[in-house]
C-alpha positions in Angstrom: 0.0 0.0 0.0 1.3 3.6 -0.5 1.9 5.9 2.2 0.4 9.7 2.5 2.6 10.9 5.5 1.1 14.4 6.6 2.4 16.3 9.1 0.0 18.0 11.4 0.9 21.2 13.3 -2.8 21.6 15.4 -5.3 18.9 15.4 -8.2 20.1 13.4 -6.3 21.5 10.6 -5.8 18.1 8.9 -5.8 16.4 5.6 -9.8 17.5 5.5 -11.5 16.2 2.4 -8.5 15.0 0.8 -8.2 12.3 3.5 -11.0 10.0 1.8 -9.8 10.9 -1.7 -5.6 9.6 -0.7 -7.3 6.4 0.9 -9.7 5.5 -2.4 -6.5 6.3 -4.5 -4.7 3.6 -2.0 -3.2 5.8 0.3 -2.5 4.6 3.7 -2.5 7.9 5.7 -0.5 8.7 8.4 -0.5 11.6 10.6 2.9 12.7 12.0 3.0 15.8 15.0 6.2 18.2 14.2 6.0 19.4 17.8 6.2 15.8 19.7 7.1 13.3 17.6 11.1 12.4 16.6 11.3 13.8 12.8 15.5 13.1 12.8 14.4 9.2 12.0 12.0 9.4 9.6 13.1 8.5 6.3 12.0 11.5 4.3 12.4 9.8 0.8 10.4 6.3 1.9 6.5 7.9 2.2 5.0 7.9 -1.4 3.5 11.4 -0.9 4.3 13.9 1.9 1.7 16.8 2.8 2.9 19.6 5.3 -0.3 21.0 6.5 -1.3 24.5 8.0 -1.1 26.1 11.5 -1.1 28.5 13.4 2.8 29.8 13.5 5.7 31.3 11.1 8.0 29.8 9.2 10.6 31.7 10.8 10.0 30.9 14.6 11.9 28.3 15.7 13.9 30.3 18.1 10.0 30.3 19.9 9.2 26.8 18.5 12.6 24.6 18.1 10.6 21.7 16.7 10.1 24.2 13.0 14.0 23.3 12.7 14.1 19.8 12.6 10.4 20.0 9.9 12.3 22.4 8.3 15.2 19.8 7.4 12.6 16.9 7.2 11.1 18.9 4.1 14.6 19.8 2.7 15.8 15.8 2.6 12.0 15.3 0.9 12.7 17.9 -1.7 16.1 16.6 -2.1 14.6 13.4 -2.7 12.5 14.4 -5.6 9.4 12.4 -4.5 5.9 13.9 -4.3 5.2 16.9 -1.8 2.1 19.2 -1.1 2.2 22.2 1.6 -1.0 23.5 2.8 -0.5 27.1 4.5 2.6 26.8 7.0 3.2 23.9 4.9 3.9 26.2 1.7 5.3 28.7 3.9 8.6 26.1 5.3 8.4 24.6 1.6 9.3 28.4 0.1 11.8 29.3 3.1 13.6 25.7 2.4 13.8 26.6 -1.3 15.2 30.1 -0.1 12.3 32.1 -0.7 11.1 34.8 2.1 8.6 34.8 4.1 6.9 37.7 6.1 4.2 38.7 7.6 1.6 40.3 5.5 0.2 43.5 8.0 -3.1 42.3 8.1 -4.7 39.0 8.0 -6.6 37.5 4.8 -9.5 35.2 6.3 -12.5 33.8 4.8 -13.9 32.3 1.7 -13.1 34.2 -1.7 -11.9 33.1 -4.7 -8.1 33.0 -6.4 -7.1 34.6 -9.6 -5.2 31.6 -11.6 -2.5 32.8 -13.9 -1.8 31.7 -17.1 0.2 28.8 -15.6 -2.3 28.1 -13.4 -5.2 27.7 -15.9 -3.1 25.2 -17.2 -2.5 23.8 -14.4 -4.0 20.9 -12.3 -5.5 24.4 -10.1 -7.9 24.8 -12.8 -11.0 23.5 -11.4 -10.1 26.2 -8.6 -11.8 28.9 -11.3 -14.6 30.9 -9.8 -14.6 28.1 -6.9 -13.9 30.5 -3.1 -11.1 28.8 -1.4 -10.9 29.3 2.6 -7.8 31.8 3.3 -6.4 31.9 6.8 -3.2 33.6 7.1 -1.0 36.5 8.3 2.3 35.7 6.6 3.3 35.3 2.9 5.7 33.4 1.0 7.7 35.1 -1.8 8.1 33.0 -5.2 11.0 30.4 -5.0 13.5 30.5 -7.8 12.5 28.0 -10.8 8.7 28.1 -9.2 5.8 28.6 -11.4 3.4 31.7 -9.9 -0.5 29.4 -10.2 -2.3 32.1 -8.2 -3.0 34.8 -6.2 -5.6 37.5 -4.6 -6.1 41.2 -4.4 -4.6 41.3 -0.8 -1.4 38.4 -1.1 -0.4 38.0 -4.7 1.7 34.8 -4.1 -1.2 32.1 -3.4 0.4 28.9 -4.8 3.2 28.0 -6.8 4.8 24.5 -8.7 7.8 23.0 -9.2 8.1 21.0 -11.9 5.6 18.0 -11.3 6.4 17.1 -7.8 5.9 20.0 -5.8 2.6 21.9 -5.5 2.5 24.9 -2.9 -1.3 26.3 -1.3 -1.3 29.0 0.6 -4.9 28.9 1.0 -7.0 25.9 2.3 -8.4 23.6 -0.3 -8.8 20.8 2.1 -10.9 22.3 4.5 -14.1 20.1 5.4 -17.1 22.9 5.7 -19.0 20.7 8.0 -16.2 20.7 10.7 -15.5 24.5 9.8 -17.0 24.3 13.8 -13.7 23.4 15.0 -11.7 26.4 13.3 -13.9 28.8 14.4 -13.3 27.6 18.3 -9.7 26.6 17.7 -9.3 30.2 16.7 -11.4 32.0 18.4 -8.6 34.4 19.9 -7.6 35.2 16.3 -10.7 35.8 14.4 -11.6 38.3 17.2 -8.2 40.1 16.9 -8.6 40.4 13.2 -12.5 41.6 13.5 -13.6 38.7 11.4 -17.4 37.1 12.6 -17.0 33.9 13.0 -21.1 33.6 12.3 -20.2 35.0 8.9 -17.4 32.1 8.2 -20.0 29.9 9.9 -22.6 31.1 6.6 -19.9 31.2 3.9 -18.8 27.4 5.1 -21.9 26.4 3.9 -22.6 28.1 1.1 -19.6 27.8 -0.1 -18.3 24.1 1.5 -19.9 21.6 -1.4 -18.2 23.4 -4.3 -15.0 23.5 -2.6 -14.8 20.0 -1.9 -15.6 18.6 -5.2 -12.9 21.0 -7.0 -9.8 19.7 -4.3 -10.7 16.2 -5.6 -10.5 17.2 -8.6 -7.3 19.5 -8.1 -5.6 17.0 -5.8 -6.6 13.8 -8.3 -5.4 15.1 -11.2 -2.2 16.1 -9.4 -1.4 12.6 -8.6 -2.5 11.7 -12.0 0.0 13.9 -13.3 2.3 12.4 -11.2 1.9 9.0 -12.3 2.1 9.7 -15.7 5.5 11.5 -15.4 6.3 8.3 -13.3 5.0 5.7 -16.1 7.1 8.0 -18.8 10.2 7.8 -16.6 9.6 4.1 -16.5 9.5 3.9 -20.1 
């Protein structure tokens, strides 16, 4: 069976609706926690498809957070390797600042559903079913582009949004996975935040399920024609 290893910063931001879609493509999916469990022995190159999933702290903190060093170098040996590898949010974030790409905070936050403006590259892209479809943004910081990336998307209020590396690396800022009938458990998780920023959370509450059915059917549709892309360019290689 192949192996989805996703590493989860805060509980309820997980693999989301993409969990169900990695186990019907025959996915085994395993959940690693940056902050307790022992990256330095994990074999980087081994899991078939790594994800880095979102949360709530910077790519830059691990003088606050020491654990961000060692996930920082786990995601540097998985680029190294070549193999498959999706970051979600902080996930994007670590993946830009280990390709040597900035990232800083943006001034304000950018939370709530809206939708992306693709690029050229990103209409032609595997993002393409993302057209029109509002994606859930929940961030403070931004990622510049990494050298050799391809820009996919962006928004009025952070132009970076996601960006590709060849075939193997795909990098969200936004949150394609989120499942709109646990959007419950964001809105608790971070309450502190939304009421900093002045966002409702009876408003994210309404978007989520306005907005929650659409989204889900284009990340399976994103995320399944990534890894069909993916096993094509393998099958050519094997060739």
């Amino acid at each position: 069976m192949k192996i989805a290893l996703a590493l989860r910063h805060i509980h309820f931001e997980d693999l989301g609706t993409l969990a169900p879609l990695l186990r019907e493509r025959g996915f085994e999916v395993r959940y690693l926690d940056p902050a307790v469990d022992e990256l330095s022995a994990v074999d980087a190159g081994s899991a078939d498809l790594v994800v880095a999933l979102g949360g709530p702290l910077g790519a830059f903190d691990e003088n606050v957070y020491p654990f961000l060093a060692a996930e920082l170098h786990l995601i540097e040996r998985r680029l190294a390797s070549g193999r498959p590898l999706l970051g979600i949010c902080l996930g994007a974030q670590l993946i830009a600042r280990a390709l040597g790409a900035a990232v800083a905070p943006m001034g304000y936050k950018e939370i709530g559903f809206g939708a992306l403006t693709l690029t050229d590259d990103g209409r032609e892209s595997t993002l393409a079913p993302l057209g029109g479809v509002p994606v859930l943004h929940w961030h403070g910081d931004r990622f510049a582009l990494p050298a050799g990336a391809r820009l996919l998307a962006g928004t009025d209020r952070c132009a970076q949004q996601a960006f590709a590396i060849g075939d193997a690396v795909l990098g969200l800022q936004f949150h394609l996975e989120a499942d709109a009938s646990r959007i419950e458990r964001w809105l608790v998780g971070h309450c502190c935040e939304l009421a900093q920023a002045g966002v409702d959370p009876r408003a994210l509450r309404a978007d989520a399920r306005r907005h929650g059915a659409a989204l889900a059917a284009a990340a399976r549709l994103v995320i399944g024609g990534w890894l069909d892309r993916l096993q094509g360019a393998n099958a050519s290689a094997a060739d």
